[in-house]
mmCIF entry with sequence, helices, sheets and N, C-alpha, C, O atoms, coordinates in Angstrom:
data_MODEL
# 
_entry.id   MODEL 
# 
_entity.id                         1 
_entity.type                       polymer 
_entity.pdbx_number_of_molecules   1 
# 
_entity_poly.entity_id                      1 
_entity_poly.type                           'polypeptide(L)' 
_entity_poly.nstd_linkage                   no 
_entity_poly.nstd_monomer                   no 
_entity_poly.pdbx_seq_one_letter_code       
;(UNK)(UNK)(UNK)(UNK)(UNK)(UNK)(UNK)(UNK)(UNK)(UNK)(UNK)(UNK)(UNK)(UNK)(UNK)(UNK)
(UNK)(UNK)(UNK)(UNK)(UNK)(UNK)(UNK)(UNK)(UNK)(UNK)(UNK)(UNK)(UNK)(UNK)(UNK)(UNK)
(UNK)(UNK)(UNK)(UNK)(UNK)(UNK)(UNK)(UNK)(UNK)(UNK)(UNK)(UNK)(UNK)(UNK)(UNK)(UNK)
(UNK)(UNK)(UNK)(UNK)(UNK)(UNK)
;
_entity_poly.pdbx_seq_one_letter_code_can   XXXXXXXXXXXXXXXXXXXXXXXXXXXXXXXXXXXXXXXXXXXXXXXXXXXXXX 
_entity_poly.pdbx_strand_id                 A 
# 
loop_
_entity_poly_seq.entity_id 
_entity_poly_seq.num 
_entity_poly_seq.mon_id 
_entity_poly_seq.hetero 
1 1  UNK n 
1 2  UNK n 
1 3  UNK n 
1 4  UNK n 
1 5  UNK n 
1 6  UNK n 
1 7  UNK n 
1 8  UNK n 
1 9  UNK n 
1 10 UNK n 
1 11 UNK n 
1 12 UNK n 
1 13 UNK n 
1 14 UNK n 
1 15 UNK n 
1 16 UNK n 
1 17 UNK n 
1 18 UNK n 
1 19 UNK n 
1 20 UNK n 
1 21 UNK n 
1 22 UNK n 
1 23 UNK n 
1 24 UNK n 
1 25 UNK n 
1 26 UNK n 
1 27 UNK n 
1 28 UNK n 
1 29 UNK n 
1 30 UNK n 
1 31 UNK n 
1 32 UNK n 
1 33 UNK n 
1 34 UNK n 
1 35 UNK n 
1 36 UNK n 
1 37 UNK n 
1 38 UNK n 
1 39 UNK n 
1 40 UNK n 
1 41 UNK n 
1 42 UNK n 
1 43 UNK n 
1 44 UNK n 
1 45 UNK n 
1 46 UNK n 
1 47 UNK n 
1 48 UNK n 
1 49 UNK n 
1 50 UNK n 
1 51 UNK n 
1 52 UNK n 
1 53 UNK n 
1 54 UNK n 
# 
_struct_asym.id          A 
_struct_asym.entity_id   1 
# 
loop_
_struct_conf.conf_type_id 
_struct_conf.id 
_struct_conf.pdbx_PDB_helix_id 
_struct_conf.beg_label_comp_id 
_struct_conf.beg_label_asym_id 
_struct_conf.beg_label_seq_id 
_struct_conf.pdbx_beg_PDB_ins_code 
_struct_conf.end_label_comp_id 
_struct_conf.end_label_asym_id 
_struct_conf.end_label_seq_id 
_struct_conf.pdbx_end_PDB_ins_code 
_struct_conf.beg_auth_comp_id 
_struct_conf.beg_auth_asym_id 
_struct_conf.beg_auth_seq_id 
_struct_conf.end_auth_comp_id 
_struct_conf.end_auth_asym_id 
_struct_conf.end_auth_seq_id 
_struct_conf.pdbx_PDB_helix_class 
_struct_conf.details 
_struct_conf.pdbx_PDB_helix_length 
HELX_P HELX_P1 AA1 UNK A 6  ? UNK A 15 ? UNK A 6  UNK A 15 1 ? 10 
HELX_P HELX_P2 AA2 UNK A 19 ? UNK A 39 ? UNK A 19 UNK A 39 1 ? 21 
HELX_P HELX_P3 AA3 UNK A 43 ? UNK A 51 ? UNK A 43 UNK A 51 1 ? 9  
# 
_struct_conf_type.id          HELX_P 
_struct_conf_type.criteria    ? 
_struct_conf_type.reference   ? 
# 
loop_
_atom_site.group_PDB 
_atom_site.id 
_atom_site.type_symbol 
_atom_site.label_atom_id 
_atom_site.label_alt_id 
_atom_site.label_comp_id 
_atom_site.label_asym_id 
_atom_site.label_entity_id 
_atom_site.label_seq_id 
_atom_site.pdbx_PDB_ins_code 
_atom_site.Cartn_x 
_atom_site.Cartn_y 
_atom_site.Cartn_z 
_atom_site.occupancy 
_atom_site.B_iso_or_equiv 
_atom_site.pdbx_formal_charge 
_atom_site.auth_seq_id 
_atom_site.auth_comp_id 
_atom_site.auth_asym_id 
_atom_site.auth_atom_id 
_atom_site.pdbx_PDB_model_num 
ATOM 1   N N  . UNK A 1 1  ? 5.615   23.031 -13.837 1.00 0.00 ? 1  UNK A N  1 
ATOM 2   C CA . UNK A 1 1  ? 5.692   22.342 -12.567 1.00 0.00 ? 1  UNK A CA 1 
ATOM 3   C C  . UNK A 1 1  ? 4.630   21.243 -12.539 1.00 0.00 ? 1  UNK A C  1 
ATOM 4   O O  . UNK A 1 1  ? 3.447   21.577 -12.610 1.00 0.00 ? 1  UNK A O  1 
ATOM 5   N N  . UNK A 1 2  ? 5.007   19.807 -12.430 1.00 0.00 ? 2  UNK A N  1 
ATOM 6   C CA . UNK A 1 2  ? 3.932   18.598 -12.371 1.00 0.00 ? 2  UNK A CA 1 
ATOM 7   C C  . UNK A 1 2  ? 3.164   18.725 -10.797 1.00 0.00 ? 2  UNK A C  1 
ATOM 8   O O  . UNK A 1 2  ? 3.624   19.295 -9.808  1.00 0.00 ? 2  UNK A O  1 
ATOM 9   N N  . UNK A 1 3  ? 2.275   18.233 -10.882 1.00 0.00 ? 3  UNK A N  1 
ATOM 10  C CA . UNK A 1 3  ? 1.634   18.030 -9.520  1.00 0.00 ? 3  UNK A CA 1 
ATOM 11  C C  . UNK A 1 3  ? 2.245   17.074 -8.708  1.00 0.00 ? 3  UNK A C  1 
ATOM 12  O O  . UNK A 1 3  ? 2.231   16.148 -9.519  1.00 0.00 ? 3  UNK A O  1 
ATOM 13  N N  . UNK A 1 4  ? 2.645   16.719 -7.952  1.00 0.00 ? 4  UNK A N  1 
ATOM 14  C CA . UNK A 1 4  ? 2.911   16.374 -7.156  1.00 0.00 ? 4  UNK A CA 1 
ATOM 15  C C  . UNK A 1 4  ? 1.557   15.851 -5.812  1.00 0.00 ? 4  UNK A C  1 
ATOM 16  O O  . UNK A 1 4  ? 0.441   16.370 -5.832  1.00 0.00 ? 4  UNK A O  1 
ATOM 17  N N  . UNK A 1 5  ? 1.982   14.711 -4.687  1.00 0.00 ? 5  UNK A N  1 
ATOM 18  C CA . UNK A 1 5  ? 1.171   14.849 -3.829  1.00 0.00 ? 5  UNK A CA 1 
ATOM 19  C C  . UNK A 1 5  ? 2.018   15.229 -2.636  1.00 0.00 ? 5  UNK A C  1 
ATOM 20  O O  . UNK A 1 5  ? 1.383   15.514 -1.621  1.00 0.00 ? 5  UNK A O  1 
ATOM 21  N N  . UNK A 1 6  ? 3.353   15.284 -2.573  1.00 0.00 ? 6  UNK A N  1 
ATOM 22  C CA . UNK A 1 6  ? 3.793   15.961 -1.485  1.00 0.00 ? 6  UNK A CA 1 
ATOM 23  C C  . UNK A 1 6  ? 3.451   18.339 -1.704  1.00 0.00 ? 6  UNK A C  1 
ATOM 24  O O  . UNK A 1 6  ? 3.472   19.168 -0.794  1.00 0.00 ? 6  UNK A O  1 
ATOM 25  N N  . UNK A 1 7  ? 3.248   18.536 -2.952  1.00 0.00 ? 7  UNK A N  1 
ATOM 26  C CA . UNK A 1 7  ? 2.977   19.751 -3.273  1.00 0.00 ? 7  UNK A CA 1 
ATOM 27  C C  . UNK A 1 7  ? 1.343   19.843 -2.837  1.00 0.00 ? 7  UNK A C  1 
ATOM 28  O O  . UNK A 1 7  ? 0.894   20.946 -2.526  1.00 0.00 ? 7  UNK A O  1 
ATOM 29  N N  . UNK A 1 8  ? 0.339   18.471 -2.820  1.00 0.00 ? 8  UNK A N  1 
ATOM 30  C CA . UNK A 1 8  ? -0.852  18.709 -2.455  1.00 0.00 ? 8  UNK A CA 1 
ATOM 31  C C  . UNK A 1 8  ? -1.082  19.316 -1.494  1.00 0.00 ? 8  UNK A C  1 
ATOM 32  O O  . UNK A 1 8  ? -1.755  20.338 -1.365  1.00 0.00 ? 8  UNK A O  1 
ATOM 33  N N  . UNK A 1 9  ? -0.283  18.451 -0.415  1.00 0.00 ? 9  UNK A N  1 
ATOM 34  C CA . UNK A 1 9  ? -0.482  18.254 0.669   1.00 0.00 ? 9  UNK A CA 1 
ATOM 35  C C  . UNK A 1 9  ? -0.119  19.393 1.317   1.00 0.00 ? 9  UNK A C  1 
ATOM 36  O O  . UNK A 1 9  ? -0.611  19.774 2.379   1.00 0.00 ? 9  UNK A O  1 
ATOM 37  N N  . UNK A 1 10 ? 0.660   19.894 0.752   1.00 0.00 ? 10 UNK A N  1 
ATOM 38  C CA . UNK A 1 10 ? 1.326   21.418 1.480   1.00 0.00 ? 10 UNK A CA 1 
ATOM 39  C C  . UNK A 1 10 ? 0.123   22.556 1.146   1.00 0.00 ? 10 UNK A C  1 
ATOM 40  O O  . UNK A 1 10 ? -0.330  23.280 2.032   1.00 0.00 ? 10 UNK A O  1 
ATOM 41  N N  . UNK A 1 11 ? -0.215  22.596 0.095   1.00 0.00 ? 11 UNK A N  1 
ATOM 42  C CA . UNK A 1 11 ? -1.263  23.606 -0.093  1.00 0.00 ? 11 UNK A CA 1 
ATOM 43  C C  . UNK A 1 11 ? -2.282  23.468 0.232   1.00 0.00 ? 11 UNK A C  1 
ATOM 44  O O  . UNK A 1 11 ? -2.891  24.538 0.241   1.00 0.00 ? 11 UNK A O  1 
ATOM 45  N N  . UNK A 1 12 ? -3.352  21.917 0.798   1.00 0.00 ? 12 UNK A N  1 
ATOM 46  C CA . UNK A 1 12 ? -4.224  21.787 1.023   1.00 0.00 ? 12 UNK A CA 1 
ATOM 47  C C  . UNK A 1 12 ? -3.746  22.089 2.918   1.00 0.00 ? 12 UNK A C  1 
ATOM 48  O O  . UNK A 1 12 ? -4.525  22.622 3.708   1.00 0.00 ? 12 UNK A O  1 
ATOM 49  N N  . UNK A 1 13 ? -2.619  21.699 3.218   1.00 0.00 ? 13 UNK A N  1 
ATOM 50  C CA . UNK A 1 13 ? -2.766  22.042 4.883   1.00 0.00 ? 13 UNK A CA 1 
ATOM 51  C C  . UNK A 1 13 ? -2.139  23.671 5.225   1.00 0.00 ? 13 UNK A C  1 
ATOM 52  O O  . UNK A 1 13 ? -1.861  24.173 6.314   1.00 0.00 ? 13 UNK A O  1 
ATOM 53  N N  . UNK A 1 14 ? -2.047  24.254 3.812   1.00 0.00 ? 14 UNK A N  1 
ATOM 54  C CA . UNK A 1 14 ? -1.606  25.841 3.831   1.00 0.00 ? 14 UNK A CA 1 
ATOM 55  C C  . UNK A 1 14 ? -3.285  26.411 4.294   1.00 0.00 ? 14 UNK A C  1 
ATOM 56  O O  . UNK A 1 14 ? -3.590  27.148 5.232   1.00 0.00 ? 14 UNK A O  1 
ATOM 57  N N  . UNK A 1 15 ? -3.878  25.982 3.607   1.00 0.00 ? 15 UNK A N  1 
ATOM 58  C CA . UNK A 1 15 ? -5.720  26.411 3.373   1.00 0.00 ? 15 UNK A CA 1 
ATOM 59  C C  . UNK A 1 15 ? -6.417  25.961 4.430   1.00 0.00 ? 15 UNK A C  1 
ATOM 60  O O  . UNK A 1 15 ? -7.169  26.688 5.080   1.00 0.00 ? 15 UNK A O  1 
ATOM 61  N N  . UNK A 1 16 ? -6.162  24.397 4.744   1.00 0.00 ? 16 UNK A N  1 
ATOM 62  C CA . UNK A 1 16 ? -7.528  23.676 5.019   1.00 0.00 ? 16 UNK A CA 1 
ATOM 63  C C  . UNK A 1 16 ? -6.758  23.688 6.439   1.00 0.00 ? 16 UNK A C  1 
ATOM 64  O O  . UNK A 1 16 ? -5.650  23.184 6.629   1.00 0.00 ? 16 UNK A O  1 
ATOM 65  N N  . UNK A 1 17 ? -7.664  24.456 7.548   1.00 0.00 ? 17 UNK A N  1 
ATOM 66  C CA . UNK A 1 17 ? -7.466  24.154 8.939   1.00 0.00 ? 17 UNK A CA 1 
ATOM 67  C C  . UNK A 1 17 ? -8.243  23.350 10.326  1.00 0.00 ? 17 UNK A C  1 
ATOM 68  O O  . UNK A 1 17 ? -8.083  23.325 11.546  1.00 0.00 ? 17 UNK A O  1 
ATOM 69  N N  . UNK A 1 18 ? -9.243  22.677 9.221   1.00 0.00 ? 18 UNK A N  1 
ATOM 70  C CA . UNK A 1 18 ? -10.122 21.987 9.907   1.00 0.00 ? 18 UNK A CA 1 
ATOM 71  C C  . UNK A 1 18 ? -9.727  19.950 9.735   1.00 0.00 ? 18 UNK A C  1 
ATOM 72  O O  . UNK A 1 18 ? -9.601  19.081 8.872   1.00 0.00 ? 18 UNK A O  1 
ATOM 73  N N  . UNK A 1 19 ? -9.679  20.164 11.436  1.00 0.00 ? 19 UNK A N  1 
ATOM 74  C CA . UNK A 1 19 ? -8.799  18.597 11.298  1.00 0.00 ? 19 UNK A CA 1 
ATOM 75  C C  . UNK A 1 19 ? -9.836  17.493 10.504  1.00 0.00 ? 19 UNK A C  1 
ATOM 76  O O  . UNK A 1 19 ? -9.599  16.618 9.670   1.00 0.00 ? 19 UNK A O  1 
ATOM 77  N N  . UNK A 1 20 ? -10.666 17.793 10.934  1.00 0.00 ? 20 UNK A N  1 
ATOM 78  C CA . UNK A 1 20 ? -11.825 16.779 9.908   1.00 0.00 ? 20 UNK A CA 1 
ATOM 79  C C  . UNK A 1 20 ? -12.213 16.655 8.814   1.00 0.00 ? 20 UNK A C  1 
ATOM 80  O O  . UNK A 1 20 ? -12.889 15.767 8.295   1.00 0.00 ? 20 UNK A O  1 
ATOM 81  N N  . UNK A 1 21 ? -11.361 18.466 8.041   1.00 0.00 ? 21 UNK A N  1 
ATOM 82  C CA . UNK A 1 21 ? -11.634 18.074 6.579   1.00 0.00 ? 21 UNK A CA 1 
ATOM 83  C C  . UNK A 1 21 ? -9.926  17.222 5.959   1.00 0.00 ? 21 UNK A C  1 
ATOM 84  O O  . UNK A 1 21 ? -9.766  16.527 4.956   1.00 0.00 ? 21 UNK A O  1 
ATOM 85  N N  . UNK A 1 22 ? -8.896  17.641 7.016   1.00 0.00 ? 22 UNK A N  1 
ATOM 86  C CA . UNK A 1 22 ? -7.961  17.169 6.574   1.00 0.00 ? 22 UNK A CA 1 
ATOM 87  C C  . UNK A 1 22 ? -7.724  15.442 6.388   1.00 0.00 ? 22 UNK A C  1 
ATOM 88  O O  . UNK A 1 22 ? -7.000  14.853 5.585   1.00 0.00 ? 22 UNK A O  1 
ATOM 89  N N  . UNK A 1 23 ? -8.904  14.727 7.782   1.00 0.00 ? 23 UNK A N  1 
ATOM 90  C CA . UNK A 1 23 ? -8.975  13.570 7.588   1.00 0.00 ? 23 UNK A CA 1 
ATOM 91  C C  . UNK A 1 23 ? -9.443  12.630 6.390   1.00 0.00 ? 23 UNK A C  1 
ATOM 92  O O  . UNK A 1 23 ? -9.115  11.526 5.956   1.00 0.00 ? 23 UNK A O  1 
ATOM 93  N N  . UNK A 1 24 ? -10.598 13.857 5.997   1.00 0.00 ? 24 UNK A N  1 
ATOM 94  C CA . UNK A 1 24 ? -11.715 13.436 4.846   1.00 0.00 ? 24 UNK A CA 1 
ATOM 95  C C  . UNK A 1 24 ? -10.733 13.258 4.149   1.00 0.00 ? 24 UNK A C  1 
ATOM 96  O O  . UNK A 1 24 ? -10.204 12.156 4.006   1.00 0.00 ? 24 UNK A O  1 
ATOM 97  N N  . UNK A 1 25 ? -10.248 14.584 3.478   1.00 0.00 ? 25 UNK A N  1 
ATOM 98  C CA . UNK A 1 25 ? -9.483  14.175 2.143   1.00 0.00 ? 25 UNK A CA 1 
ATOM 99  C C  . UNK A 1 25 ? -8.407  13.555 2.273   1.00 0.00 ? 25 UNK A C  1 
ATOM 100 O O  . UNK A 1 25 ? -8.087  13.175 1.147   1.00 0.00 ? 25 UNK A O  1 
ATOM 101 N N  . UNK A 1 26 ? -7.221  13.045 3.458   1.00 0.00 ? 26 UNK A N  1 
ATOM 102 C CA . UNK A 1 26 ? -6.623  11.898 3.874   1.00 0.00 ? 26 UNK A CA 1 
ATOM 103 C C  . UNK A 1 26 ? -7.055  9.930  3.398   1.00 0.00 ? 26 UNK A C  1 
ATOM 104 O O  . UNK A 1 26 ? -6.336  8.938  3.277   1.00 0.00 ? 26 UNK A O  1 
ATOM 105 N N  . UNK A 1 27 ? -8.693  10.181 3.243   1.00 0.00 ? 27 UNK A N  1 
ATOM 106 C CA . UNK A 1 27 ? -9.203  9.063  3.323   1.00 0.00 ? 27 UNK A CA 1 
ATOM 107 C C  . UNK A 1 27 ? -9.902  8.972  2.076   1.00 0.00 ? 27 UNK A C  1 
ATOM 108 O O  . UNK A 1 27 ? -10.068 7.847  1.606   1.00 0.00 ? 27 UNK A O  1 
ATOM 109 N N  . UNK A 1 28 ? -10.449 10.230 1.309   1.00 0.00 ? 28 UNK A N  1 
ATOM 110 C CA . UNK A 1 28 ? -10.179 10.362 -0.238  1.00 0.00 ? 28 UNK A CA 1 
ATOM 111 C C  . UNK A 1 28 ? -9.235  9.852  -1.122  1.00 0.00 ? 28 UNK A C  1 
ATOM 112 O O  . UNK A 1 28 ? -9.455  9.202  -2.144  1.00 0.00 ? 28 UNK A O  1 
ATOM 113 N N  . UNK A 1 29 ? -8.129  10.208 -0.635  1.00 0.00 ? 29 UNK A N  1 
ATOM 114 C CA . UNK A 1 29 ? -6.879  9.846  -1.403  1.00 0.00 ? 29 UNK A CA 1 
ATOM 115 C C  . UNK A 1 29 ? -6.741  8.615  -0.685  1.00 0.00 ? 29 UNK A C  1 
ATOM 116 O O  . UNK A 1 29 ? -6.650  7.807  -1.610  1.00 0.00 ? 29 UNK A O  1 
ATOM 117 N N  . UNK A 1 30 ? -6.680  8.075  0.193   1.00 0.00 ? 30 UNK A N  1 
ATOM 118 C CA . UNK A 1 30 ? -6.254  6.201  0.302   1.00 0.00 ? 30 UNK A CA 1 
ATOM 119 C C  . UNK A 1 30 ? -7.390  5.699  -0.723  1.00 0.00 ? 30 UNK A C  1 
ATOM 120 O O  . UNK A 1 30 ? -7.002  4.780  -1.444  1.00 0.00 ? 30 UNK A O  1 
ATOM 121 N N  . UNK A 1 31 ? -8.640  6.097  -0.918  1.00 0.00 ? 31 UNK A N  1 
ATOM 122 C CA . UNK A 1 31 ? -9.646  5.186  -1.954  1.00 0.00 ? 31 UNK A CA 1 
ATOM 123 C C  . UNK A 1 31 ? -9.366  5.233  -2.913  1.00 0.00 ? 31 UNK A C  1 
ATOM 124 O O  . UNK A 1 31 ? -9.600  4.225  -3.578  1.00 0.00 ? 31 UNK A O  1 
ATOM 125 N N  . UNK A 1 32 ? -8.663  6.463  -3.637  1.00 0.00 ? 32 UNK A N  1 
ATOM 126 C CA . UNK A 1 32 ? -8.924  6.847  -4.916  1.00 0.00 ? 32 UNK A CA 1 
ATOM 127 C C  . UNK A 1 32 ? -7.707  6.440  -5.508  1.00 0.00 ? 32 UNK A C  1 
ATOM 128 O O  . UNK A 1 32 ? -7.687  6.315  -6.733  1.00 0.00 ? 32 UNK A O  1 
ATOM 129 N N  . UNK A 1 33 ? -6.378  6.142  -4.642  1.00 0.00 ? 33 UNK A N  1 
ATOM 130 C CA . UNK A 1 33 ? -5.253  5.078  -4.675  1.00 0.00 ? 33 UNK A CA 1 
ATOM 131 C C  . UNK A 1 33 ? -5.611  3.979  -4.771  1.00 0.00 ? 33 UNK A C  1 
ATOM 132 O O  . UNK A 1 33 ? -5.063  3.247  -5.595  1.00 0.00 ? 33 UNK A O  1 
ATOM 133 N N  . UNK A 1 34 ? -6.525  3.564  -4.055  1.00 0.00 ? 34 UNK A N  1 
ATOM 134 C CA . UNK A 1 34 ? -6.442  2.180  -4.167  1.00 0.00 ? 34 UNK A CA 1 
ATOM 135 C C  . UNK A 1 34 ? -7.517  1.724  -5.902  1.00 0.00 ? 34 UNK A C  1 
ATOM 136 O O  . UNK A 1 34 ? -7.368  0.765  -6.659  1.00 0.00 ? 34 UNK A O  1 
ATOM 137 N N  . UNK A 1 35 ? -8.206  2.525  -5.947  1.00 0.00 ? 35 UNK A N  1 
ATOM 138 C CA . UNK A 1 35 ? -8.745  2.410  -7.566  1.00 0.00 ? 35 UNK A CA 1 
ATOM 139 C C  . UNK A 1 35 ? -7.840  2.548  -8.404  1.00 0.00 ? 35 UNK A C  1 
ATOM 140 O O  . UNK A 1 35 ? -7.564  1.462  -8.913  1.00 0.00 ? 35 UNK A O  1 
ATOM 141 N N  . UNK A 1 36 ? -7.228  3.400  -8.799  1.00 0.00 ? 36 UNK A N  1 
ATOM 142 C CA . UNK A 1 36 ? -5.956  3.960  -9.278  1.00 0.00 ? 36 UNK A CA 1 
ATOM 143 C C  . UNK A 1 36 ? -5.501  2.946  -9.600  1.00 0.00 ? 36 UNK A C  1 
ATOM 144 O O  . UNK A 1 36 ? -5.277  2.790  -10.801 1.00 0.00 ? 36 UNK A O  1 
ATOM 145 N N  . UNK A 1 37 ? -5.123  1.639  -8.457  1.00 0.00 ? 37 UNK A N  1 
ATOM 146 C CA . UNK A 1 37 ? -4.113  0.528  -8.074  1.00 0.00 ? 37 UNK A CA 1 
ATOM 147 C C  . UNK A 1 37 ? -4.959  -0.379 -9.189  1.00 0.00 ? 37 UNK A C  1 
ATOM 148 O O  . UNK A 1 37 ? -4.544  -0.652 -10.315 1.00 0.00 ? 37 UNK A O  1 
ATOM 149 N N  . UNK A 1 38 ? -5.845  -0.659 -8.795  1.00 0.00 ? 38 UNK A N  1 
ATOM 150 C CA . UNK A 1 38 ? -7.050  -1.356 -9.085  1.00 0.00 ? 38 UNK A CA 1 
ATOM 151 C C  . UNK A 1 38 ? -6.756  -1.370 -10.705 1.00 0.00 ? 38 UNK A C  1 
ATOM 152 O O  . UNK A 1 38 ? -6.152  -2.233 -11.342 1.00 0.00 ? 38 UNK A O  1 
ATOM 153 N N  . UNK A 1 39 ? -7.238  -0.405 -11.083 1.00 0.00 ? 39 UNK A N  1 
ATOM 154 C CA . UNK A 1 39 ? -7.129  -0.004 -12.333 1.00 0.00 ? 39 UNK A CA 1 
ATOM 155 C C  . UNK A 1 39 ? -6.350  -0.056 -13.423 1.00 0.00 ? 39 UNK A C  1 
ATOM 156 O O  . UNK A 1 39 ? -6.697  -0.442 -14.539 1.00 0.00 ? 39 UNK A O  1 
ATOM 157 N N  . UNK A 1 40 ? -5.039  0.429  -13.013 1.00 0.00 ? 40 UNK A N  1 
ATOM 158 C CA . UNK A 1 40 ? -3.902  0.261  -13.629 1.00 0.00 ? 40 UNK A CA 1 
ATOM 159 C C  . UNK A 1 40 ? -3.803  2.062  -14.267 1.00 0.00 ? 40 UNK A C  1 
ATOM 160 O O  . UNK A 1 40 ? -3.390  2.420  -15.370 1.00 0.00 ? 40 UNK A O  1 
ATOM 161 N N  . UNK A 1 41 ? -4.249  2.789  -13.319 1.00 0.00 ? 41 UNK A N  1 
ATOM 162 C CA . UNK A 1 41 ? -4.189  3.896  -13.752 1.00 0.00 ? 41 UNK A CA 1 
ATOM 163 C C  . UNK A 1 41 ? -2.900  5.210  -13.066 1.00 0.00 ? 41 UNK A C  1 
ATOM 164 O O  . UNK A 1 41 ? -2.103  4.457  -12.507 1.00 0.00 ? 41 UNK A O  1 
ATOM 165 N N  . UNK A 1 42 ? -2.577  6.068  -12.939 1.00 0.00 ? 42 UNK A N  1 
ATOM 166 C CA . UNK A 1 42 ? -1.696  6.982  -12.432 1.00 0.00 ? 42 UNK A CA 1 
ATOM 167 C C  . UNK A 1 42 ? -1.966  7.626  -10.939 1.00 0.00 ? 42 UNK A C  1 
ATOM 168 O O  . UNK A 1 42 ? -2.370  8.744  -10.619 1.00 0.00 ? 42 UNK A O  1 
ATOM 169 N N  . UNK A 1 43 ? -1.552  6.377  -10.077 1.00 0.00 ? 43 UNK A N  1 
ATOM 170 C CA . UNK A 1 43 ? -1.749  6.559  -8.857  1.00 0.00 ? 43 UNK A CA 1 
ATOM 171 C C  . UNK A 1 43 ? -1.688  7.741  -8.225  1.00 0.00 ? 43 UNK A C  1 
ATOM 172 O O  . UNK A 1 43 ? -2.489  8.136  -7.378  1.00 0.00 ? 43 UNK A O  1 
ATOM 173 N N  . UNK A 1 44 ? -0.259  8.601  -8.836  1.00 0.00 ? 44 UNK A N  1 
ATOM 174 C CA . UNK A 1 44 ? -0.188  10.023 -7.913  1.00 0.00 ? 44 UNK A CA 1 
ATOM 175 C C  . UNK A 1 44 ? -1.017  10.990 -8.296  1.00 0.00 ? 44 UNK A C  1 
ATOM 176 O O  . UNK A 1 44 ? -1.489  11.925 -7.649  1.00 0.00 ? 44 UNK A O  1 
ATOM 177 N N  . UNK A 1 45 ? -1.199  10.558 -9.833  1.00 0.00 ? 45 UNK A N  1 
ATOM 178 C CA . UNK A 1 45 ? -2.338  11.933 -10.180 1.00 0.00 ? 45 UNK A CA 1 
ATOM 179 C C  . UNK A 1 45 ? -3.287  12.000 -9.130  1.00 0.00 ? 45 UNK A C  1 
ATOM 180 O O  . UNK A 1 45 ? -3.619  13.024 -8.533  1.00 0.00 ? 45 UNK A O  1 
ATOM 181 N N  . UNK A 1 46 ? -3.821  10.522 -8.885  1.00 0.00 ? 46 UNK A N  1 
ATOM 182 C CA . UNK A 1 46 ? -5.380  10.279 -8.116  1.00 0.00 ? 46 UNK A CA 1 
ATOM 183 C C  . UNK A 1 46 ? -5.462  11.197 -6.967  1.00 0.00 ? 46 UNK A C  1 
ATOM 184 O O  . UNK A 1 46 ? -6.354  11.874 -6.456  1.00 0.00 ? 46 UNK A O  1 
ATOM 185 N N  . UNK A 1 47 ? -3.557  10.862 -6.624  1.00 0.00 ? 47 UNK A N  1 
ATOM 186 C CA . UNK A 1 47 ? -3.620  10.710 -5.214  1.00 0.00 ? 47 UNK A CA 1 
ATOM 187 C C  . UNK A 1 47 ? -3.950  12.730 -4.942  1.00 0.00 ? 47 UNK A C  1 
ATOM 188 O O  . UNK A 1 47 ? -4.780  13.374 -4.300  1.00 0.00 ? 47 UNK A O  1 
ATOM 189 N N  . UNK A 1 48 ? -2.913  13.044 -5.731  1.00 0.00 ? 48 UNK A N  1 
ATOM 190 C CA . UNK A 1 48 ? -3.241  14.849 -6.040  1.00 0.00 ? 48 UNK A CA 1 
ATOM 191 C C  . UNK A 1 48 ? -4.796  15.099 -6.369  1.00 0.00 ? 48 UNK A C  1 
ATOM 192 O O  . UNK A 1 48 ? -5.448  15.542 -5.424  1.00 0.00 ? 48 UNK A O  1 
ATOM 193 N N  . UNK A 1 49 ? -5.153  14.983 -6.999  1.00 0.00 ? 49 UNK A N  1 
ATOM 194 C CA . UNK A 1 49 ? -6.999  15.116 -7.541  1.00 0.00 ? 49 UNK A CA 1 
ATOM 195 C C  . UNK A 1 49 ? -7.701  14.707 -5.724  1.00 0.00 ? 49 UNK A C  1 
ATOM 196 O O  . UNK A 1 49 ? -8.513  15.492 -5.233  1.00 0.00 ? 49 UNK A O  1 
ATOM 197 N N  . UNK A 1 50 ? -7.304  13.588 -5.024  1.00 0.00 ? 50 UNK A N  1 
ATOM 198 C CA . UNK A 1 50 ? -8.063  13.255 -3.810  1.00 0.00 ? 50 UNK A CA 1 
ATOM 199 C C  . UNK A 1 50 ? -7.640  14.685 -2.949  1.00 0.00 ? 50 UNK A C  1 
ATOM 200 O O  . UNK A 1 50 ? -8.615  15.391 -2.692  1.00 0.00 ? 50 UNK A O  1 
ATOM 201 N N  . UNK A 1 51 ? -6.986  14.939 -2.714  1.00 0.00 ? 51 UNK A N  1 
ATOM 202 C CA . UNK A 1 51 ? -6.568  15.718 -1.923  1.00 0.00 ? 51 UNK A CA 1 
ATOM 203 C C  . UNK A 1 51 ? -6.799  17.364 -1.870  1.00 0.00 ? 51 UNK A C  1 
ATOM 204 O O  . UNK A 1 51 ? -6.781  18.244 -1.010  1.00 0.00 ? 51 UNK A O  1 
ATOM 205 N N  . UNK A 1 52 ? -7.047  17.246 -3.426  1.00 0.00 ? 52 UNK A N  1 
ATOM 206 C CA . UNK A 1 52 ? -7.444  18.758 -3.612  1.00 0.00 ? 52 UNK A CA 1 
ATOM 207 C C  . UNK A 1 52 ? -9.107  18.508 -4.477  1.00 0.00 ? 52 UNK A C  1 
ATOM 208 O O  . UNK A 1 52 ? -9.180  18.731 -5.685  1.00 0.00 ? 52 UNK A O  1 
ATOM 209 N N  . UNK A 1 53 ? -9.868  18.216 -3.986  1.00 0.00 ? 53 UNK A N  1 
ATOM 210 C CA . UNK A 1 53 ? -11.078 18.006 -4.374  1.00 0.00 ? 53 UNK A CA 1 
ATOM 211 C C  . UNK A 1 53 ? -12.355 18.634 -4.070  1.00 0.00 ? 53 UNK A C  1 
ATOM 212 O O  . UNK A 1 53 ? -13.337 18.653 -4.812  1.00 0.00 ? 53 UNK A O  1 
ATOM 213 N N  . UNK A 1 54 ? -12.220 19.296 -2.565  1.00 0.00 ? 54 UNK A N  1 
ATOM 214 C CA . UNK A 1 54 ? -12.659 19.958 -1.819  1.00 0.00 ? 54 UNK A CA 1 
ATOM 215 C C  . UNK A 1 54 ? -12.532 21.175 -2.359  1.00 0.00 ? 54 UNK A C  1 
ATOM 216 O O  . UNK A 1 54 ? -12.940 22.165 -1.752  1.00 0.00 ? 54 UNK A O  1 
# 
């Protein structure tokens, strides 16, 4: 099974019930996309790695 960031997102809001950590890592993953972008590197990986980092 590949990672996914719609699979992140489900397991990090299965766990994480605090709206402020959900924002954090919301705003993790827009930066670490936009490097990703930047870069020329594998945006969804980033975007999975931002999200589950915590």
């Amino acid at each position: 099974m590949e990672p996914t960031r719609d699979r992140a997102w489900e397991t990090l809001t299965r766990y994480t019930k605090s709206e402020s950590l959900l924002r954090h890592a919301l705003a993790v993953e827009a930066s670490t996309a936009a490097y990703a972008r930047k870069f020329g590197e594998d945006e969804e990986l980033w975007r999975v790695a931002a999200l589950l980092h915590d």
